[in-house]
N, C-alpha and C positions, 0 to 999 in steps of 0.2 A: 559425666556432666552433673549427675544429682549429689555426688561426694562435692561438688561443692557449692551449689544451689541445691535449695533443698526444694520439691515438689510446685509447693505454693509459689514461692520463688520464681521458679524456673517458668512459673505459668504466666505470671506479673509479667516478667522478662519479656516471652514471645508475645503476650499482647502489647506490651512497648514496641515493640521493635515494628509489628504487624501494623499499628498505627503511623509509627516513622517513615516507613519505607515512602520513598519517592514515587513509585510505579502503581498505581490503580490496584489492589488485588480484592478480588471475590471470592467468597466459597460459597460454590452452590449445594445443592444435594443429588441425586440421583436423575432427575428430572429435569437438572436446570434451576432452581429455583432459589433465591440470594439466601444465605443464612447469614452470612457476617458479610460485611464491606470495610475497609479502611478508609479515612479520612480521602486521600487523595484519590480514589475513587469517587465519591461525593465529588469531588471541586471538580473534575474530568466532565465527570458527564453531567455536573448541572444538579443535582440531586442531593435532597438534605435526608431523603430518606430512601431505603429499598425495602420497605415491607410489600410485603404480597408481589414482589418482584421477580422474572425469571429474566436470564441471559438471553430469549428474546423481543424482551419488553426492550430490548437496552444496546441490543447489535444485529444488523443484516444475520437475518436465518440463515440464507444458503451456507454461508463463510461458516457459520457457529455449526452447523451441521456436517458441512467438510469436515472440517477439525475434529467432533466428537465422535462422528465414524472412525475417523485416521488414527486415533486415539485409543479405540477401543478396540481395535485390529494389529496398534501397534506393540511390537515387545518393549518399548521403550515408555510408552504412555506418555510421553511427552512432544508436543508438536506445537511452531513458533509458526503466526500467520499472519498477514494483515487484514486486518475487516474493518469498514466500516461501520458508524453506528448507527441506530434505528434508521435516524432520521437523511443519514448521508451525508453530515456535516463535517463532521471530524473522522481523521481513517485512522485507529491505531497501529501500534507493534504487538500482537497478544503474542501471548506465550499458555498451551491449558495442557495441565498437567491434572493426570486421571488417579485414584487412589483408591483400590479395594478389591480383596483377597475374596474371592466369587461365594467360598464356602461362609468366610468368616467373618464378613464385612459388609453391609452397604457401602456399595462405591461412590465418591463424591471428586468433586472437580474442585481445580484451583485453578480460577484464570486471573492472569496478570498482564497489566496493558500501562503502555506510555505511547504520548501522539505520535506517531509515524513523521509528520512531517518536519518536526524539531530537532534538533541538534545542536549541541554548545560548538559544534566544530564547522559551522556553517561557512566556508569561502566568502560570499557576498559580506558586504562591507555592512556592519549594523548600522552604522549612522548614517549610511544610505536609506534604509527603514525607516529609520527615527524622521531623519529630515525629511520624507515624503510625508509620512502618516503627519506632522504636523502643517504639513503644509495643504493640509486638507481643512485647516478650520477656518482659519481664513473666509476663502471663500465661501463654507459651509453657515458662518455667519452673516456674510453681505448677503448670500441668498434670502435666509431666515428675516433678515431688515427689511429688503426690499418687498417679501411679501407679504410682511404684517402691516409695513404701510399701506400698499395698493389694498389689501384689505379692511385698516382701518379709516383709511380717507377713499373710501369709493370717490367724494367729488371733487377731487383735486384735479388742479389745469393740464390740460393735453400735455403742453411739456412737461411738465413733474412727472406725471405718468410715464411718457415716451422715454424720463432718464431711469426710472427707477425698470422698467421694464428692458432698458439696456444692459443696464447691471446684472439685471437675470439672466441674459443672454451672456454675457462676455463671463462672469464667473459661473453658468453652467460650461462653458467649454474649458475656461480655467480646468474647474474641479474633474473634469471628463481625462485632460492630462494628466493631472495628480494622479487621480486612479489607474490609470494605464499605465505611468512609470513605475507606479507599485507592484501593480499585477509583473510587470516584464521584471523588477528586482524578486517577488517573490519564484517565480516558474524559474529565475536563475539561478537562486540560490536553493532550491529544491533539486534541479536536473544537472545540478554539479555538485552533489552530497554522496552520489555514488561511490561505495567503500567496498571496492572488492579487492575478494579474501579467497585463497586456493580453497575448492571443496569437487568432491569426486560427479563428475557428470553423471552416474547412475543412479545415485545418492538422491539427486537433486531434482532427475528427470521422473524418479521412482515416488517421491515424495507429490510434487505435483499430479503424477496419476491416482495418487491416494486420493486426494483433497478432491479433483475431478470425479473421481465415481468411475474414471475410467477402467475396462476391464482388459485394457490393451497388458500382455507380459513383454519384458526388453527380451532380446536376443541374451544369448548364456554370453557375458563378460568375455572378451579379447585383452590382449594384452593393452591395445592404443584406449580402450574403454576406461581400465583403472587409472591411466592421465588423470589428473585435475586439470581444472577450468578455474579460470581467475574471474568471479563475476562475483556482482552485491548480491546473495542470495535473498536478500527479500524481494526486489525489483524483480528479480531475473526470473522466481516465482510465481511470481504477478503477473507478469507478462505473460506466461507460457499460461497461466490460468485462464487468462484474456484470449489468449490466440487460440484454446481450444475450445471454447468456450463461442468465438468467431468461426470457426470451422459446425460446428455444432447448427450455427443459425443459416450457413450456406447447406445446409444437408449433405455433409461430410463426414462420411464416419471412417476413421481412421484404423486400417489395418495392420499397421506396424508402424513398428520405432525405430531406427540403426545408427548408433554412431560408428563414422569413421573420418581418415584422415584427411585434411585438406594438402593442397599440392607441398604448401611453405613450410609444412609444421608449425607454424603459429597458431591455425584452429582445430578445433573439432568438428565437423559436421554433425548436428543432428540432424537426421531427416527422417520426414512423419509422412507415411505415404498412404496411398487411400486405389481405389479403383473407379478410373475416372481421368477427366481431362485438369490440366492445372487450372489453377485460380486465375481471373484477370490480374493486372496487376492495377488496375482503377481500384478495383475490391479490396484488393491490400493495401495498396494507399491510403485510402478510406480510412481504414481498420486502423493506422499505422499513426495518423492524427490524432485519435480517441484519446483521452486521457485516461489513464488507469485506472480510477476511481473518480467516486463524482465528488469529490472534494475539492475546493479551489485552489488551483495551483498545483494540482496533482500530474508528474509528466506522464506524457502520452508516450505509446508504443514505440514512436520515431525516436525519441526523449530517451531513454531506455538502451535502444540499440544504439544511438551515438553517442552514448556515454561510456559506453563496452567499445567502441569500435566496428560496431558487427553491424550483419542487414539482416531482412529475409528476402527469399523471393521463391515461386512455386516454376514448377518448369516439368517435363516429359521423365517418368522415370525407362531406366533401364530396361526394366521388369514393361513387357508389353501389355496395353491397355491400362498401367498404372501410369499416376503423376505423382509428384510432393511436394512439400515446404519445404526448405532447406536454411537451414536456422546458424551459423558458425557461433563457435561458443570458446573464446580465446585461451589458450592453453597456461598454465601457469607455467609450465617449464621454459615453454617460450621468450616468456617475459623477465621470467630470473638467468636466459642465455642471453637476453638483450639486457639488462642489467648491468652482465658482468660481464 
């Protein structure tokens, strides 16, 4: 590379490119703490400036904490998560990649983030978008008229009053549709964006007990184990981070992990079992509404599994005195025999 960029050059270069990038990126230092930011980072999160900044000025601790553990344990030093940020407004896609050689180096991070809930490949129709969001000013202006009148003519006659105070009425319930048919196009076009990709269920379930703090080990590998599973590994992440996470606040502590086969060969069972009577299922239901994050328009639990095809449900295990969750996790080989 330097035979044909020379040095200086080559530094120009990656600060070009580092401000171009589409994706939010940070370098922090050892601690957390911003050294550099990119442009698109700035317009992300609101911010013209990061001095005196750390990556928990700027995103949910727990998540950032998950990750920098997962990180720092990992051979890979690279791990992809979703977190929201400070405030719970916006949920990214990060990605923090860890840098430095223990003897030789203070180690520093690189985290890179673009919104989670965007896609150029969105199913929902955009000019369904377009036409609602517009159809919100409208009435958002007959509201604005009618109350600057009744405010600036306090003594105007009972009927002027009685019509402009109609108006209030009839375009709040207007605007209350608008908003709700947006909400129902956004939660659609979110909980049909699902893009699942084969990835190994140990892989995935392994990864999730990292980011938990969990100290559960899987059973040694089977041959139905090394299967792939056809699922959106962000979501499907998410979820299992939520559900143990839900087992956590019923005082559930989880004694084991196992997959195995379902009857069809279509799934995989995970099942997470504990010592103890099964969950209601009011309690899972519950659980099963929540939306993933507190971002709006973010799907819930239910959201998730019926976009996979799958459910959960807890029930008696085998194992006397134990119960468990029992989680299917759709097989990819399944889907490429039913393909073809």
């Amino acid at each position: 590379m330097t035979a044909i960029f020379p040095l200086t050059s080559l530094s120009g270069l990656l600060c070009e490119l580092f401000e171009q990038v589409r994706e939010g990126v940070l370098l922090c230092d050892a601690a957390g703490g911003v050294i550099s930011a990119n442009r698109s980072a700035g317009r992300q999160l609101g911010r013209g400036s990061f001095a005196a900044t750390g990556l928990g000025d700027l995103f949910a601790e727990p998540c950032l904490s998950r990750a920098r553990a997962c990180v720092e344990e990992s051979s890979d030093r690279t791990i992809d998560f979703l977190c929201p940020d400070r405030d719970g407004t916006h949920l990214f896609d990060c990605r923090l990649y860890r840098y430095g050689r223990s003897d030789v180096d203070s180690p520093f991070y690189l985290l890179s983030f673009s919104e989670a809930l965007h896609s150029e490949s969105h199913e929902a129709p955009e000019g369904g978008r377009c036409d609602s969001i517009g159809r919100l000013r409208q009435p958002l202006a007959n509201l604005k008229a009618a109350a600057e009148n009744l405010l600036t003519y306090p003594d105007m006659s009972t009927v002027m009053r009685s019509a402009f105070e109609n108006i209030i009425a009839q375009e709040s319930d207007s605007l209350t549709r608008t908003v709700d048919g947006l909400a129902g196009l956004c939660t659609e076009s979110l909980t049909g964006n699902f893009i699942p990709v084969p990835c190994n269920a140990m892989v995935l379930v392994g990864r999730v007990l990292s980011l938990a703090g969990s100290p559960l080990k899987l059973a040694p590998m089977s041959p139905v184990d090394l299967q792939e599973v056809l699922v959106d590994g962000r979501w499907m992440q998410q979820l299992l981070l939520s559900l143990f996470e839900f087992l956590r606040e019923n005082n559930i502590d989880l004694s084991a992990l196992r997959f195995h086969p379902e009857a069809t060969g279509r799934f995989i069972y995970l099942d997470m079992l504990w010592e103890g009577s099964p969950l209601k299922a009011a309690a899972i239901e519950e659980w099963r509404r929540l939306p993933l994050s507190r971002v709006a328009g973010s799907p819930s639990g239910a959201d998730v599994l019926r976009g996979h095809g799958s459910d959960l449900w807890s029930q008696k295990s085998e194992k006397a005195g134990f119960a468990l969750i029992r989680l299917p996790l759709p097989l990819a080989s399944a889907e490429r025999n039913t393909n073809g």
